[in-house]
ZABADREN-149923 format. One line per 4 residues: number of its first residue (from 1); their letters; for each residue y negated, z, x of C-alpha. Coordinates in nm, 4 decimals. Example, Ala and Ser with C-alpha at 12.3 -4.5 7.8 and 13.67 -1.06 7.14 Angstrom:
2
1 = AS = 0.4500:0.7800:1.2300  0.1060:0.7140:1.3670
//
This chain:
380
1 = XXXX = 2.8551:-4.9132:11.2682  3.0053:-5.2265:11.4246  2.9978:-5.4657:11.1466  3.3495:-5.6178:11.3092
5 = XXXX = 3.5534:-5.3443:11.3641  3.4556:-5.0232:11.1885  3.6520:-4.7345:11.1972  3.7797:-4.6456:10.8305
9 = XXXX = 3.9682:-4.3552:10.7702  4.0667:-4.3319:10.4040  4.1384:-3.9124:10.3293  4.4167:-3.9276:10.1214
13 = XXXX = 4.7457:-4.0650:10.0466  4.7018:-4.1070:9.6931  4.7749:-4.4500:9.5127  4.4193:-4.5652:9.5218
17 = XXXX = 4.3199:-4.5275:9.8570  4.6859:-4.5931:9.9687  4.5742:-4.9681:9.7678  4.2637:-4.9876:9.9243
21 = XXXX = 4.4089:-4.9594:10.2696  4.6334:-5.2564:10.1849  4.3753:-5.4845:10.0971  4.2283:-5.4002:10.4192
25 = XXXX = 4.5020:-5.4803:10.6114  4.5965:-5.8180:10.4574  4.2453:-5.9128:10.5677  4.3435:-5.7832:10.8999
29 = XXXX = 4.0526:-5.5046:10.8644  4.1856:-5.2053:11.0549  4.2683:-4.8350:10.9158  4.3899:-4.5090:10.8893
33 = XXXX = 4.5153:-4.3389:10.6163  4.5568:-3.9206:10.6020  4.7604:-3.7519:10.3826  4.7803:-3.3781:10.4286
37 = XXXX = 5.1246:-3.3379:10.2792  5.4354:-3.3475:10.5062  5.5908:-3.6531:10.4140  5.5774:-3.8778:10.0842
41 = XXXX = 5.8787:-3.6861:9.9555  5.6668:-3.3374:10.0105  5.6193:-3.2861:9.5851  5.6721:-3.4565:9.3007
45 = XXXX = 5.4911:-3.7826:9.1972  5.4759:-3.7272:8.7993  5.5653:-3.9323:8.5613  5.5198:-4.2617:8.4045
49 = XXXX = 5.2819:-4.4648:8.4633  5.1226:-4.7785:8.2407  4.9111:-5.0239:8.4374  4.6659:-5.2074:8.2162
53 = XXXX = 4.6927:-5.5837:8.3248  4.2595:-5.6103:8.3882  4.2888:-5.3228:8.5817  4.5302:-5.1647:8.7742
57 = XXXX = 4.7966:-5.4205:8.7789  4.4782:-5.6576:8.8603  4.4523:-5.4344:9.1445  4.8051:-5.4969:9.2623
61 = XXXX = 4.7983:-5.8894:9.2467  4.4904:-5.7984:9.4769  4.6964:-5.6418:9.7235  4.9721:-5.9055:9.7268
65 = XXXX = 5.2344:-5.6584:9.5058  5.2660:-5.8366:9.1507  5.5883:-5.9435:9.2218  5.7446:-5.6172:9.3626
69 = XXXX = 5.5511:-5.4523:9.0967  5.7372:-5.6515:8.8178  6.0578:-5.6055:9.0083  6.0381:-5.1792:9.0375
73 = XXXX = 5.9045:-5.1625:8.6362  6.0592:-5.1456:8.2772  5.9419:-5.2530:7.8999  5.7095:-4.9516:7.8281
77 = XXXX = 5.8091:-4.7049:7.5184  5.8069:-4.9570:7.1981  5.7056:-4.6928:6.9550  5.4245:-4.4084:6.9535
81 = XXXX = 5.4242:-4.1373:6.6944  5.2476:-3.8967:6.5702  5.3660:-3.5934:6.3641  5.1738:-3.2819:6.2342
85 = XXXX = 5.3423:-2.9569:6.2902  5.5472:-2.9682:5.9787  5.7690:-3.2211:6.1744  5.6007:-3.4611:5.9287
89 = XXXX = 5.5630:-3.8164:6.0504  5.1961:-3.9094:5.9962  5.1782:-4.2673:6.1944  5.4256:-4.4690:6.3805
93 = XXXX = 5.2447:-4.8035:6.5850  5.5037:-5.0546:6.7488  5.3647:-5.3693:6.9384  5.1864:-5.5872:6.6732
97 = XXXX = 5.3892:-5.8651:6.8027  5.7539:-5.7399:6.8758  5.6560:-5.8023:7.2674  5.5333:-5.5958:7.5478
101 = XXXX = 5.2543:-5.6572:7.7289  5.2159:-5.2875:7.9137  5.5185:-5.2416:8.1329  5.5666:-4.9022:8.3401
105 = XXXX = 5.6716:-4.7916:8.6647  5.7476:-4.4151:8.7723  5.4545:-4.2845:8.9961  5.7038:-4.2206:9.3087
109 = XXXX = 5.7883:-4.5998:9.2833  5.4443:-4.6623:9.2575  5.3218:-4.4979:9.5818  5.6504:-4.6197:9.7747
113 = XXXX = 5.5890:-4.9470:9.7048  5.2183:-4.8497:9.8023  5.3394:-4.6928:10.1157  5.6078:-4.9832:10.2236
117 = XXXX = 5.3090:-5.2413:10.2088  5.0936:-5.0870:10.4753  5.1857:-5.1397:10.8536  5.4237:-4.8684:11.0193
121 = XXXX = 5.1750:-4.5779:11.1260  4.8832:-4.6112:10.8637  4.9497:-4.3195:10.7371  4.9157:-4.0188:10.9185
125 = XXXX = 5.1384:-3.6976:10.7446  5.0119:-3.3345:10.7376  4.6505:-3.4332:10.8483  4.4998:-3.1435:10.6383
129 = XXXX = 4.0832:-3.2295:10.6847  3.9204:-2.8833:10.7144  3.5500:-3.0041:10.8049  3.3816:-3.3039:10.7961
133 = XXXX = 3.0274:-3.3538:11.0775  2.7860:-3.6132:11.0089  2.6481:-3.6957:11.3535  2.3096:-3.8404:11.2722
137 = XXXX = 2.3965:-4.2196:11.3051  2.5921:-4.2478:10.9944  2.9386:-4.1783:11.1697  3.1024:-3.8395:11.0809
141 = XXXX = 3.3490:-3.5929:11.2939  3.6703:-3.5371:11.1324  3.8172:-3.2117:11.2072  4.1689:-3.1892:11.0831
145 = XXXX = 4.4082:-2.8560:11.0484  4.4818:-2.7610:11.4106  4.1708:-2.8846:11.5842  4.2783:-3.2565:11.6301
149 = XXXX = 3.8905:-3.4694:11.5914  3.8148:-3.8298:11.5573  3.5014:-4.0456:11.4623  3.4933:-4.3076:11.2492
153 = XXXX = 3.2233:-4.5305:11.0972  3.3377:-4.4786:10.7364  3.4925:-4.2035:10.5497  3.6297:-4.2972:10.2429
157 = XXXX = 3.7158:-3.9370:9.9779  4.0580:-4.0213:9.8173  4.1435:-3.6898:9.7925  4.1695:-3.5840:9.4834
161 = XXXX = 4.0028:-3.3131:9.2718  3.9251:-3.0947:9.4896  3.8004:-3.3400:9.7665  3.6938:-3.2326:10.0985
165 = XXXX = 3.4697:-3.5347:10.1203  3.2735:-3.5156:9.8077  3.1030:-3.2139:9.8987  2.8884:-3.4248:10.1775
169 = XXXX = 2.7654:-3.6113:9.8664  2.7255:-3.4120:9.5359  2.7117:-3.0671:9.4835  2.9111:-3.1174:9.1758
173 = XXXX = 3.2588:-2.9213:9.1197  3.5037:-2.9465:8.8716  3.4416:-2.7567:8.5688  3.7297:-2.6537:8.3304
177 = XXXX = 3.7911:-2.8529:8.0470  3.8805:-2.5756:7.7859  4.2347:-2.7067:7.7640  4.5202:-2.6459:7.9026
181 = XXXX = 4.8397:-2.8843:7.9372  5.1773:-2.6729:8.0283  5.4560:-2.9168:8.1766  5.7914:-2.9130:8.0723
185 = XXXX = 6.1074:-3.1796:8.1289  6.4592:-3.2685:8.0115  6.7092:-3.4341:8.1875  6.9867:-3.6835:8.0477
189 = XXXX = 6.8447:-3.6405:7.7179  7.0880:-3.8409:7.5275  7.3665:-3.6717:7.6467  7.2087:-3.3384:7.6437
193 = XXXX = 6.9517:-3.3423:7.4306  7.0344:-3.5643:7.1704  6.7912:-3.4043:6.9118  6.5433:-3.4068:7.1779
197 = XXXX = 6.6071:-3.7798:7.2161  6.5570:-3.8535:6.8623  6.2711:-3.6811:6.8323  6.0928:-3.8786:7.0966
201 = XXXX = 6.2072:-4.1704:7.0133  6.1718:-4.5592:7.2553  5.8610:-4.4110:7.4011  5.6225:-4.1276:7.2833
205 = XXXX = 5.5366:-3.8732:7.0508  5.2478:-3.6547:6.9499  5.2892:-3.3551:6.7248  4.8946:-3.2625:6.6938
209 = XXXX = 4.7695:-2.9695:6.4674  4.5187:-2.6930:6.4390  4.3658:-2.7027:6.7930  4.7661:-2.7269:6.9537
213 = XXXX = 4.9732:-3.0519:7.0523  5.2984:-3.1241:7.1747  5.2994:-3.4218:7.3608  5.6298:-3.5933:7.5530
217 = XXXX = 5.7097:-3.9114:7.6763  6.0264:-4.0983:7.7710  6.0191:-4.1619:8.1367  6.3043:-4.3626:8.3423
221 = XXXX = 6.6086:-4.2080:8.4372  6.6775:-4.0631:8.1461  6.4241:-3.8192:8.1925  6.2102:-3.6699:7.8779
225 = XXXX = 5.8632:-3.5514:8.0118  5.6675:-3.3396:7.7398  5.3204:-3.1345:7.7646  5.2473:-2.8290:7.5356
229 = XXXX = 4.8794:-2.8736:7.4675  4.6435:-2.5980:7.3724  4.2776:-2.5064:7.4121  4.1893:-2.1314:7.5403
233 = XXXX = 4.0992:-1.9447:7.8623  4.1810:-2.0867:8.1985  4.3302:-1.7297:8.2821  4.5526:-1.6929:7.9760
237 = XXXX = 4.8637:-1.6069:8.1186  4.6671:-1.3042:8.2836  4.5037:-1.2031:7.9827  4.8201:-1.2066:7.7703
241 = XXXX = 5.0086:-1.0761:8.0637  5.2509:-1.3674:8.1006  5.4868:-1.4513:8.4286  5.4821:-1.7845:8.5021
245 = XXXX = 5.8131:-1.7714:8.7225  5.9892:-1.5789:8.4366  6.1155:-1.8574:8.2389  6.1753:-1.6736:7.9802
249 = XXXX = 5.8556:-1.4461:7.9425  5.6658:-1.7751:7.9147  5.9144:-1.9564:7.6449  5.8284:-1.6507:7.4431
253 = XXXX = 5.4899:-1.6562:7.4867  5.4387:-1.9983:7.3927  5.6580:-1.9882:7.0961  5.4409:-1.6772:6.9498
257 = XXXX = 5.0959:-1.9440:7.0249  5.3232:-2.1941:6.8011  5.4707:-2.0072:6.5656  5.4850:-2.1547:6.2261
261 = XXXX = 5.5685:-2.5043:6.3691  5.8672:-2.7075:6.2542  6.1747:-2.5694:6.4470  6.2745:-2.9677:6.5057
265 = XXXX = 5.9212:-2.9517:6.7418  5.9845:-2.5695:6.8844  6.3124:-2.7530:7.0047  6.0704:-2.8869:7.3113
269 = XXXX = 5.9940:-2.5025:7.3813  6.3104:-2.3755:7.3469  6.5438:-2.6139:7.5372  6.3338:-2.7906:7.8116
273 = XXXX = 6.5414:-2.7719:8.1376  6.3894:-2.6113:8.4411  6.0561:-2.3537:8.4173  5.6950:-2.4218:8.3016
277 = XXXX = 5.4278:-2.5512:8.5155  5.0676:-2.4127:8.4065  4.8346:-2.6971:8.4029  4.4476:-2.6144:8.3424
281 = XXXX = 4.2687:-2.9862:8.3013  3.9282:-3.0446:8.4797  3.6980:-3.2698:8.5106  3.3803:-3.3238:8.7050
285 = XXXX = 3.0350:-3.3867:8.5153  2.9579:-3.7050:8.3376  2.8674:-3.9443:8.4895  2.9046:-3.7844:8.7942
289 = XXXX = 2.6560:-3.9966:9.0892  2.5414:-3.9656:9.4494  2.2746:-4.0693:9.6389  2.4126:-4.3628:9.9127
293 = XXXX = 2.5254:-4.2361:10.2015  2.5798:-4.4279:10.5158  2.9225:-4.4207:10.6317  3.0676:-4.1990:10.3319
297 = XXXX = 3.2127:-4.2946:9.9682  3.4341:-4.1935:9.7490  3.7555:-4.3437:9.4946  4.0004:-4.2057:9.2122
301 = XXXX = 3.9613:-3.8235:9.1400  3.7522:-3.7194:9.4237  3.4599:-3.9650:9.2609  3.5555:-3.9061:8.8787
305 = XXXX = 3.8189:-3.6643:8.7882  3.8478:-3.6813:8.3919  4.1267:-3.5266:8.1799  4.4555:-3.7280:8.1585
309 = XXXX = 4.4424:-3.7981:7.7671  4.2857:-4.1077:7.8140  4.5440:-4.2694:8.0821  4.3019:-4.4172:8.2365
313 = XXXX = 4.3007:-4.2380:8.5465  4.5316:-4.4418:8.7728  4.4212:-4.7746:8.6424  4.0963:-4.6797:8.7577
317 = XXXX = 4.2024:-4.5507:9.0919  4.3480:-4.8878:9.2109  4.0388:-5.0474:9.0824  3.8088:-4.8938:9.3443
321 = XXXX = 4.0300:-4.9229:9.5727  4.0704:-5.2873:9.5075  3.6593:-5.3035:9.4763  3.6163:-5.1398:9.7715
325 = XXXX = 3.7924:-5.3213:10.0174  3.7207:-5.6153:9.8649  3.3166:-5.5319:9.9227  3.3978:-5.4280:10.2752
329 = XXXX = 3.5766:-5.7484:10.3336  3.2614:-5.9567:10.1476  2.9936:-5.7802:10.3710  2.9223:-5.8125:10.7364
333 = XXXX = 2.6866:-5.5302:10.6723  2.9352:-5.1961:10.5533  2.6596:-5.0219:10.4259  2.5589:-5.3151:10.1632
337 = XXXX = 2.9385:-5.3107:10.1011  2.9096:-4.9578:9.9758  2.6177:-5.0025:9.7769  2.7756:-5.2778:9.6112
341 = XXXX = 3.0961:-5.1282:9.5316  2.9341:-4.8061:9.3809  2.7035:-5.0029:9.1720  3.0163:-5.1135:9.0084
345 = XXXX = 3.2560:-4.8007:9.0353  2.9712:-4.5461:8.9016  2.8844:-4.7041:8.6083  3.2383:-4.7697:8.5006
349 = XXXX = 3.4198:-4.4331:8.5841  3.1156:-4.2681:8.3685  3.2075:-4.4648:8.0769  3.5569:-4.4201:8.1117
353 = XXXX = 3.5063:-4.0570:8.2065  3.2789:-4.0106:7.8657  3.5614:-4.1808:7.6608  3.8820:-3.9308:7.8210
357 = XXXX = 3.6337:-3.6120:7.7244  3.5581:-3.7785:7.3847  3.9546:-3.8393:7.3626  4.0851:-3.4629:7.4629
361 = XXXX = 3.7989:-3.3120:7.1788  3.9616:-3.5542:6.9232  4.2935:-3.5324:6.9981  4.3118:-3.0861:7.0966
365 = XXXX = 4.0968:-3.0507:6.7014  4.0823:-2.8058:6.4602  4.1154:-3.1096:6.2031  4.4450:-3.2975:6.3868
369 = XXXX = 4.6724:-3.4830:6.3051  4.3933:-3.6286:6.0433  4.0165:-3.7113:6.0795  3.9052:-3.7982:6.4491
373 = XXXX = 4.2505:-3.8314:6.5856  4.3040:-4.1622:6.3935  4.0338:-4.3155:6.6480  4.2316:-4.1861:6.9021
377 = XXXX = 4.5510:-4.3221:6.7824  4.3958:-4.6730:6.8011  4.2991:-4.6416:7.1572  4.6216:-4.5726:7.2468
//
């Protein structure tokens, strides 16, 4: 590898690597960014997002965006509260000093602030990777969807879960977790669902009991996102014979799993707008660790997918790619930059990765909305 002008290509148009390429660039470090979807308006982004201020807004200031950050986000939720499934109100935090110190910022504003940073052409749409060749030298043969090739001196995984990078470094996989998080949403909630609104209240609202959760969150926009939480097979819908693009076949499947619930909660199942989206949560092994490889790394989910309960998932992806950069920027020698960012990134993602496992087991509990869930509560 030429120490001066490497080739990078990050794999992945996610917000962390989409960070890391910024740092990069303000350095005036050349690279590539590829995103296999379409366009950046392909899918939707998700939801909410709260940026701790050590971490991921740290990450940010890093790449120049603090300002535009501040700008694009909102006062997070003021209240969080948890309920049993009687409707029955067993905890209600506000901030211990009437302030805010965690504001938020919708994911698509996220990445499109992400995206507008970088130079016109970083990012290279529907570049699917299919194969990855390490030629011996510690440069690797990208082969994308379609035949198109190109070499580069470093390949950094941002792709996700199911990386096409990682498997050049672990043999690891994503296991299921045991739980599964179904996705519903409301739209204009005050106007239309007023009870809905109430329920939720300036921010978010857990109703946790007997191994079950309904979880929601007030985005922007008016928008109500909410998760129906429950542990079981990955193949449920199968087994219980359940259409997932019959909107109503699943509302009446998952009010039989919940029946018995306070009809002011079954109000999320019964009047969410749109259809259901099945989401099984996985995670890869903890800690999950590599051998170093020249000219190869990983960031975000492709290096330490962990279920969402913890939140800490973003946060940590614009850490490493903060890190990262920043070690390739320190080092004249790339491969003593990689060392020295995964001595760092490992050892942190493992602990945070131990803590989101620890955090789904406490929160998904035979024994909720009481006993370990109050640990829980105060993490969040």
């Amino acid at each position: 590898m030429n120490p001066s002008t490497p080739r990078i290509a990050v794999i992945g148009g996610g917000l962390g690597g989409l960070l890391c390429a910024g740092v990069l660039q303000r350095e005036g470090r050349p690279v590539t960014v590829f995103e296999r979807e379409a366009s950046a308006d392909t899918r939707p982004q998700g939801g909410a997002l709260v940026l701790e201020a050590t971490s991921g807004r740290a990450a940010l200031r890093a790449a120049g965006l603090d300002d535009a950050f501040h700008a694009l986000a909102r006062p997070g939720g003021r209240e969080t509260r948890l309920l049993d499934h009687t409707g029955a109100l067993v905890r209600r935090d506000l901030p211990a000093d009437g302030g805010d110190h965690r504001p938020e910022i919708d994911r698509v504003d996220l990445r499109r602030l992400l995206l507008d940073s970088l130079t016109p052409g970083t990012v290279r749409w529907g570049r699917y990777l299919s194969t990855l060749h390490p030629l011996g030298d510690g440069t690797h043969k990208a082969v994308f969807d379609g035949g198109h090739t190109e070499t580069f001196d470093l390949v950094i995984g941002a792709d996700g879960a199911w990386s096409r990078v990682r498997p050049l470094l672990s043999d690891d996989t994503p296991h299921y977790s045991g739980v599964t998080f179904v996705e519903i949403g409301f739209d204009d909630v005050d106007a239309r669902h007023p009870a809905i609104a109430r329920l939720v209240g300036d921010g978010s609202m857990m109703a946790l009991s007997g191994g079950k959760g309904l979880i929601a969150h007030r985005d922007g926009r008016g928008h109500i996102r909410a998760y129906i939480a429950f542990r079981g097979s990955q193949d449920w819908m199968l087994e219980r014979g359940v259409n997932i693009h019959d909107t109503e076949d699943m509302r009446a499947a998952l009010l039989d799993a919940f029946a018995g619930w306070d009809s002011t909660l079954l109000a999320l199942l019964r009047e969410n707008d749109g259809g259901f989206l099945n989401q099984p949560l996985f995670a890869l092994p903890v800690p999950h660790t590599w051998p170093h490889t020249p000219g190869l790394t990983l960031l975000g989910d492709a290096a330490h997918l962990m279920t969402p309960f913890s939140g800490k998932g973003v946060d940590l992806a614009l850490l490493d790619g903060r890190d990262l950069a920043r070690s390739l920027i320190r080092h004249a020698d790339p491969e003593t930059a990689l060392r020295d960012y995964e001595s760092v990134m490992l050892p942190r993602s493992a602990e945070a990765a131990e803590a989101a496992a620890l955090d789904l087991n406490n929160a998904i509990a035979a024994d909720v909305p009481h006993g370990a869930t109050r640990h829980l509560f105060r993490r969040h």
